[in-house]
C-alpha positions in Angstrom: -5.7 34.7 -20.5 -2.9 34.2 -22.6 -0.9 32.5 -20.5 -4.1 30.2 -20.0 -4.1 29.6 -23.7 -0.6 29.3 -24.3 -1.0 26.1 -21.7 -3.6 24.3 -23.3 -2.0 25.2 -26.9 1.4 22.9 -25.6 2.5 20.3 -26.9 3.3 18.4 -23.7 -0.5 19.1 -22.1 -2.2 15.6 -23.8 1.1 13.7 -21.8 -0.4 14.6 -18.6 -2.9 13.3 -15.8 -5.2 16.4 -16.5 -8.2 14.5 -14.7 -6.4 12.9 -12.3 -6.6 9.6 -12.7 -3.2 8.2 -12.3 -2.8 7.5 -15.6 -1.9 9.6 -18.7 -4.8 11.2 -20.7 -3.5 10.4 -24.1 -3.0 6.9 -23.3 -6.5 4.8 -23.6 -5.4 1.9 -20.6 -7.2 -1.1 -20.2 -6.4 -2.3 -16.6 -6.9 -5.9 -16.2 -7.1 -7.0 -12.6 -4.6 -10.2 -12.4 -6.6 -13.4 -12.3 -6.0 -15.5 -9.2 -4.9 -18.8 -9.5 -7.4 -21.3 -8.1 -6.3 -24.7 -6.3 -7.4 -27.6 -7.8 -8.1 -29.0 -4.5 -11.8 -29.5 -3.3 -12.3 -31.0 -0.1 -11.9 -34.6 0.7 -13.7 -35.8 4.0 -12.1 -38.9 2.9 -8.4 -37.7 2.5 -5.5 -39.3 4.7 -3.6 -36.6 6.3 0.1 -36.6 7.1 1.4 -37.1 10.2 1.4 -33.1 11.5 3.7 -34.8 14.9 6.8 -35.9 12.4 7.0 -32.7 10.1 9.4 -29.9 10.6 8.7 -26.2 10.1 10.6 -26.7 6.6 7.7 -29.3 5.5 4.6 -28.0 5.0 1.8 -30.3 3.8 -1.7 -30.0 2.2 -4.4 -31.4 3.8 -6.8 -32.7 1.5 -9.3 -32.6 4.2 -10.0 -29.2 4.3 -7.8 -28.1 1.3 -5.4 -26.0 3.4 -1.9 -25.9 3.9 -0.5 -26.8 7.5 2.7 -26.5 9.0 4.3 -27.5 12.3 5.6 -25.1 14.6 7.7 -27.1 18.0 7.2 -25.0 21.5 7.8 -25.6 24.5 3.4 -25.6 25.5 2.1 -28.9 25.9 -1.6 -27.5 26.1 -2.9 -24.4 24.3 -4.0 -22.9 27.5 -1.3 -22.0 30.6 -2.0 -24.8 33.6 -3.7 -21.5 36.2 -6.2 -20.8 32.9 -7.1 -24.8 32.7 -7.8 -24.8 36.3 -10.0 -21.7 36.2 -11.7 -23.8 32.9 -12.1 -26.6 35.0 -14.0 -25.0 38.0 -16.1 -23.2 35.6 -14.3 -19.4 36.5 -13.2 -19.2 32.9 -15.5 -17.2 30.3 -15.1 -17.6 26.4 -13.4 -14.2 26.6 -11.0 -15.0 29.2 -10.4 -18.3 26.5 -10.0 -16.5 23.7 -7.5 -13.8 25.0 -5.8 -16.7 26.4 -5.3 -18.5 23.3 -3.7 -15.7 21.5 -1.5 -14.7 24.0 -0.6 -18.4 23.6 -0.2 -18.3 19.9 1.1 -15.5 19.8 4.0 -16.6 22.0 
């Protein structure tokens, strides 16, 4: 019991996180969440867009469109699905599953 009131009787107790809220209990924080920067961008159905085919990976562009950012990535696909998946497409063996998992495999190459 002593021991328990020699504790509370420190001088060092009110610089502590007694209720364990990450902060310390003699301190009266305000947190402020950051505020996030809005674009001034609205979407333009109007907009011109750049030319995605003659950027580089080093030139991304806006596209007032849709108020996004757009970059072009060079592969070696000509075709977001391998030729075997268009063909399967084609003769109607290819469910939006099978497209999907395509696609990303694509993409993710």
């Amino acid at each position: 019991m002593a021991e328990e009131e020699e504790l509370t009787k420190s001088k060092f107790i009110r610089h502590q996180d007694q209720n364990r809220d990450g902060l310390i209990d003699v301190c009266d924080v305000k947190i402020t969440p950051a505020e996030i920067p809005c674009l001034d961008c609205s979407p333009n159905p109007n907009a011109l867009v750049d030319n995605w085919k003659s950027k580089t990976i080093e030139e991304p562009f806006l596209n007032e469109k849709t108020c996004v950012y757009h970059i072009t990535v060079v592969t070696e696909h000509s075709t977001t699905l391998s030729k075997p998946h268009l063909e399967a497409y084609a003769d109607d063996n290819f469910n939006t599953d099978q497209q999907d998992e395509a696609m990303t495999e694509r993409f993710d190459e």
